[in-house]
C-alpha positions in Angstrom: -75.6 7.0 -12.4 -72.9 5.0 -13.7 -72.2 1.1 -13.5 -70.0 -1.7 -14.4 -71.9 -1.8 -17.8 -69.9 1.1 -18.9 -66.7 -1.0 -18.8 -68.2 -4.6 -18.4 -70.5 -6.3 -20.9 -69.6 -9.6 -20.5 -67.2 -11.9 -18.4 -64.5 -12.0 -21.0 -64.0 -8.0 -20.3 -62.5 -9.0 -17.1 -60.0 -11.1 -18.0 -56.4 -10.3 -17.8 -54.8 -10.8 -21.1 -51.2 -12.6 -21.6 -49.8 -9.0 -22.3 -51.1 -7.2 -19.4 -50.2 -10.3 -17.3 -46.3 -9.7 -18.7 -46.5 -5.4 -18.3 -47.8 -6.7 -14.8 -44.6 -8.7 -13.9 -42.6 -6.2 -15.4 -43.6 -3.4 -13.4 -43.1 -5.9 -10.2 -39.6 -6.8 -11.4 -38.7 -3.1 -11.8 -40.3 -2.4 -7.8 -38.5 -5.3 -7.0 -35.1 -4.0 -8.3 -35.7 -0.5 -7.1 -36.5 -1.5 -3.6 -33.3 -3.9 -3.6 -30.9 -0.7 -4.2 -30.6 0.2 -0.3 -29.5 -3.5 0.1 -26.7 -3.8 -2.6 -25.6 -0.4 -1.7 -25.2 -2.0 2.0 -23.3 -5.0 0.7 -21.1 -2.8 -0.9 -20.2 -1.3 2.3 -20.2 -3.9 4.4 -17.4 -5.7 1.3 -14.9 -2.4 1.9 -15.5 -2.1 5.8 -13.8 -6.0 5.9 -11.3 -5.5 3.1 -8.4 -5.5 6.1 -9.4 -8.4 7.8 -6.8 -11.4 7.7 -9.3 -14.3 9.3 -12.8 -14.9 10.2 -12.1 -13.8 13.8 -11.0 -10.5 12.9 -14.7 -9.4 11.9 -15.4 -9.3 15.7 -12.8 -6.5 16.1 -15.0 -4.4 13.6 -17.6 -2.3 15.5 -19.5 -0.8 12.2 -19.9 -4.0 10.9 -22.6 -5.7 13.8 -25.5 -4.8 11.8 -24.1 -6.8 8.9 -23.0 -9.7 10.6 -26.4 -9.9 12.5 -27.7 -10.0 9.1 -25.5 -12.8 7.3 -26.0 -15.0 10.5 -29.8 -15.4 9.2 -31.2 -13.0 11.8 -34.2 -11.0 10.9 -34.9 -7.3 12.3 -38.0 -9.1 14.3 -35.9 -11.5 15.7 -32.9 -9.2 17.0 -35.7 -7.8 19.2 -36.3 -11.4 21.0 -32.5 -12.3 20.6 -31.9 -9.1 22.1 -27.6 -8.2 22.1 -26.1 -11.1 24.5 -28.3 -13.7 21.7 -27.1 -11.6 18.9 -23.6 -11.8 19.5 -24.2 -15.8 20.6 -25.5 -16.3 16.8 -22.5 -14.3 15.5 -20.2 -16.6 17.2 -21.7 -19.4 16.0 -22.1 -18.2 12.4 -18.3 -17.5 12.0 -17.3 -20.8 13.6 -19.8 -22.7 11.3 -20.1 -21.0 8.3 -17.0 -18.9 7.9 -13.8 -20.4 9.2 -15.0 -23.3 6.7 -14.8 -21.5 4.2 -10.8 -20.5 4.1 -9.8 -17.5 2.5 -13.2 -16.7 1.0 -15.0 -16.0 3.9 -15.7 -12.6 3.0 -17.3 -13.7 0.1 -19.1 -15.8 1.8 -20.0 -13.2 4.3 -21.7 -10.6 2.1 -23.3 -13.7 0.1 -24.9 -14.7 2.8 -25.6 -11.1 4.0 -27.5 -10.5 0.5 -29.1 -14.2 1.0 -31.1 -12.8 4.4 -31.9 -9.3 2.7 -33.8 -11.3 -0.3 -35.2 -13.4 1.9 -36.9 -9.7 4.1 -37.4 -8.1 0.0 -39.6 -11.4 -0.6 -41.7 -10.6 2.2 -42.3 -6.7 2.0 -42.8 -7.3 -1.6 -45.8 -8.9 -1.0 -47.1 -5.9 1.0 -45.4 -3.8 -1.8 -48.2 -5.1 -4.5 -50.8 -4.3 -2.4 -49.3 -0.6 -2.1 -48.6 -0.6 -5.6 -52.6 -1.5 -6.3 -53.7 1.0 -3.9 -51.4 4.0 -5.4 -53.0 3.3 -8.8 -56.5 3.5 -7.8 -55.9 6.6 -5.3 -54.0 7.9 -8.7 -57.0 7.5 -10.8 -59.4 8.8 -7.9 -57.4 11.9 -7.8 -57.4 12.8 -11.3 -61.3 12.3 -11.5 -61.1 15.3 -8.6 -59.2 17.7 -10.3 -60.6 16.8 -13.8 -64.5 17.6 -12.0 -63.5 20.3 -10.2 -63.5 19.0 -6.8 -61.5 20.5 -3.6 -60.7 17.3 -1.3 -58.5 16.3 1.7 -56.1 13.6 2.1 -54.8 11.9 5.3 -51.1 11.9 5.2 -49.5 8.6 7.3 -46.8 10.5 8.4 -48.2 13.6 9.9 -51.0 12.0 10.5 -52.7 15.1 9.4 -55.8 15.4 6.7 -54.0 17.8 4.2 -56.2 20.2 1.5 -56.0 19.3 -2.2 -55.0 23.5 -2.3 -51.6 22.9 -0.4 -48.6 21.5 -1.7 -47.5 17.8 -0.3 -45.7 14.7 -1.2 -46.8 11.1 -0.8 -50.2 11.9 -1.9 -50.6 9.0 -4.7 -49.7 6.9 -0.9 -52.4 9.0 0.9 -54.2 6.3 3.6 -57.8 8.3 3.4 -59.3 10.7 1.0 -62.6 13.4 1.1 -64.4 14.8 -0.9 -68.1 15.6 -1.5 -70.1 14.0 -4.3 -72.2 16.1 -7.2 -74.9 15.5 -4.5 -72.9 17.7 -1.8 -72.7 14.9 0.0 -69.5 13.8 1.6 -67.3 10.7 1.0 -64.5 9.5 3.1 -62.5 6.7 1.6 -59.9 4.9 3.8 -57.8 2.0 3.0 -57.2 -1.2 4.8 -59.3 -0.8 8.1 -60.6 -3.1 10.4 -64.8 -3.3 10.0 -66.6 -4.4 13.3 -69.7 -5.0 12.0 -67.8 -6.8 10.1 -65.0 -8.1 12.4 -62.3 -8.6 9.2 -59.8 -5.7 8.2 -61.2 -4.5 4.4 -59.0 -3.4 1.9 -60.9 0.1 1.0 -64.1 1.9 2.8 -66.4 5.0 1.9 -68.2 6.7 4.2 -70.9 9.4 4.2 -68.9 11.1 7.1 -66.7 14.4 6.7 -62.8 13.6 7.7 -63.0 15.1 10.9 -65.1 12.9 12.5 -63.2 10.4 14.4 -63.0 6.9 12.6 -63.5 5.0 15.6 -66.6 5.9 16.3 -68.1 6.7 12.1 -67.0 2.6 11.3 -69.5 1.6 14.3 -72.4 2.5 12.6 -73.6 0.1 9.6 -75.4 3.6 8.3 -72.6 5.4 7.3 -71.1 2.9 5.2 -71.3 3.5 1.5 -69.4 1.0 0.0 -66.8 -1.6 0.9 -63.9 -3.2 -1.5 -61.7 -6.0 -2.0 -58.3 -5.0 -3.9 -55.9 -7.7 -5.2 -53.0 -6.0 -7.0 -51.1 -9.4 -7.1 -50.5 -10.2 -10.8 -49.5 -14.0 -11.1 -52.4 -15.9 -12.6 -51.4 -19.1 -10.7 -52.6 -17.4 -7.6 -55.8 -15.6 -9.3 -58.3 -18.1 -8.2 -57.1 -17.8 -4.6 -57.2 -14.2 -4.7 -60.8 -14.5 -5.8 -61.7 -17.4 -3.1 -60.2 -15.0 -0.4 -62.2 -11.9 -1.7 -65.2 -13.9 -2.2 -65.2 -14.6 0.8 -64.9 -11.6 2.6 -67.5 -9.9 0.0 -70.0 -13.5 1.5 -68.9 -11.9 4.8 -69.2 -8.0 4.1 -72.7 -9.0 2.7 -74.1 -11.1 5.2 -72.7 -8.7 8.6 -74.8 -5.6 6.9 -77.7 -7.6 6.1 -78.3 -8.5 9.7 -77.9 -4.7 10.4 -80.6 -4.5 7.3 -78.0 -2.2 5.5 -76.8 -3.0 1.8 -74.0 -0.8 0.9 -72.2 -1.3 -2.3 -69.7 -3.7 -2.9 -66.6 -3.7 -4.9 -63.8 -6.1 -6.1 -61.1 -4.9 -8.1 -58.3 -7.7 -9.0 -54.7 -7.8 -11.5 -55.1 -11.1 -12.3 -58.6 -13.0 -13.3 -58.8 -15.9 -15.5 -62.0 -16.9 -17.6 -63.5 -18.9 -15.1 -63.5 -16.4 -11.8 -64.2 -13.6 -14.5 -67.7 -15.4 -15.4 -68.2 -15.9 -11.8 -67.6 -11.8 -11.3 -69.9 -11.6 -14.1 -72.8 -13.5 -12.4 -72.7 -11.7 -9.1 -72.7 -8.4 -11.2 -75.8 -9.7 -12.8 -77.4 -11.0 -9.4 -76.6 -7.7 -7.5 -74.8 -9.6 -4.9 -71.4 -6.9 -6.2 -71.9 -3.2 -7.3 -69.5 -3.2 -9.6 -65.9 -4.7 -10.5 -62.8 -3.9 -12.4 -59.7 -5.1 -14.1 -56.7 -3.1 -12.4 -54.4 -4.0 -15.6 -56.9 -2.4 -18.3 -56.9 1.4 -17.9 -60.8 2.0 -19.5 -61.6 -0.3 -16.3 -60.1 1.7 -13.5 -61.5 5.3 -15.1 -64.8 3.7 -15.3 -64.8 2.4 -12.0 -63.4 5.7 -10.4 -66.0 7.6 -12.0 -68.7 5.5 -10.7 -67.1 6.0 -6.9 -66.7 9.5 -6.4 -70.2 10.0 -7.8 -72.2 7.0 -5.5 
């Protein structure tokens, strides 16, 4: 059987070097940009649809221009739902007699500015969901390549359809699948799902596998400590001020993780896979290797260590 000692043989193996650390905020820049297109693109837009206007005022007579003003007067998509239309139209008002009027003949400048300002301030928070999907694609990515290069058939749950799709039928979004199966070199089978809520656990994890097939229901297979075979922390974040945090938060959940299945006398195997470790969380990874209190660990930047690690799950 595998182990971290094919990709791990000492503390300094984990650590994220400065050039994996800058290939890491490169790749985040890029998402970054990619995922700002639909909102520059709207900007644009929203800049011709007022080209006619003469004052401020005049924006109000514009019906296909709402969701842009909504937007400039600093109102998120969560809060148009509690604002509801009369509060909506209320902030407008008070957005173009503040804001707007003030600022004389540029006020259409100052409109899609401040337009732009609200949809970077909704990109910063999605893009912190956006790393963890990022993470997660790369892993499922290597997970599925260890299938096909072993031979394996598998199934994976599409979010959309809500379907469990075979590996033999054609299908996009698979990298982004939410669950996979397959069955070990055992004939066992493995069911992987990402970012479920554990009740033994009571804490959402960020990956699962299970010795269930994928049409059992989920509900009732994450009940039972038994059919857990391993649980995972995954920290795709990349910015090595925040490494020790992500470690601190994962450690805790693993002290968690550990101490729920011990009480139900299980010990599954435990994972933690992070972007960004420094020297001294790395040695700390290194001794809970050692002490068996983790299964095994790997540095998402350094290729050798996602391969090994992929191996190692579809085989436990």
């Amino acid at each position: 059987m595998k182990s971290y000692r094919d990709h791990i043989s000492k503390a300094k193996d984990l650590v994220t070097t400065y050039s994996e650390t800058r290939a890491g905020f490169i790749s985040i820049a890029l998402e970054k940009n990619r995922q700002a297109t639909p909102y520059v693109e709207e900007a644009r837009i929203l800049q011709r649809r007022i080209k006619i206007t003469k004052t401020p005022n005049d924006l109000l007579k514009i019906p296909d221009i709402r969701n842009g003003l909504v937007a400039a007067a600093g109102i998120s998509e969560k809060a148009t739902k509690h604002l509801k239309e009369d509060g909506c139209d209320d902030a407008i008002i008070e957005f173009i007699k503040n804001f707007l009027i003030p600022a004389g003949d540029k006020f259409k400048e100052e409109l899609v500015f401040r337009f732009l300002l609200t949809k970077g301030d909704s990109l910063g928070g999605s893009m912190r969901n956006i790393v963890g999907t990022v993470a997660q694609k790369k892993l499922n990515t290597s997970i599925l390549a260890a299938l096909r290069m072993s031979g394996k058939n598998y199934m994976w749950f599409d979010e959309n359809s809500k379907s469990w799709i075979s590996s033999k039928e054609k299908g996009e979004g698979l990298e982004n699948a939410k669950g996979l199966f397959w069955y070990n070199n055992n004939k066992e089978p493995r069911l992987l799902y990402y970012n479920v809520t554990v009740p033994i656990v009571k804490n959402n994890i960020d990956l699962i596998v299970l010795n269930k097939t994928y049409n059992t229901p989920i509900k009732e297979i994450i009940l039972q400590a038994g059919n857990y075979i391993a649980l995972g922390e995954l920290k795709g974040g990349i910015d090595p001020a925040g490494a020790d945090e992500h470690w601190k938060t994962a450690k805790t959940a693993i002290d968690r993780i550990v101490t729920a299945f011990k009480k139900q006398k299980k010990k599954p195997n435990i994972l933690y896979i992070g972007a960004a470790i420094e020297s001294k969380m790395a040695t700390e990874i290194m001794k809970n290797l050692k002490a068996k209190h983790i299964s095994n660990a790997a540095n998402l930047t350094k290729p050798d260590h996602i391969v090994s690690l992929t191996e190692w799950l579809i085989e436990i």
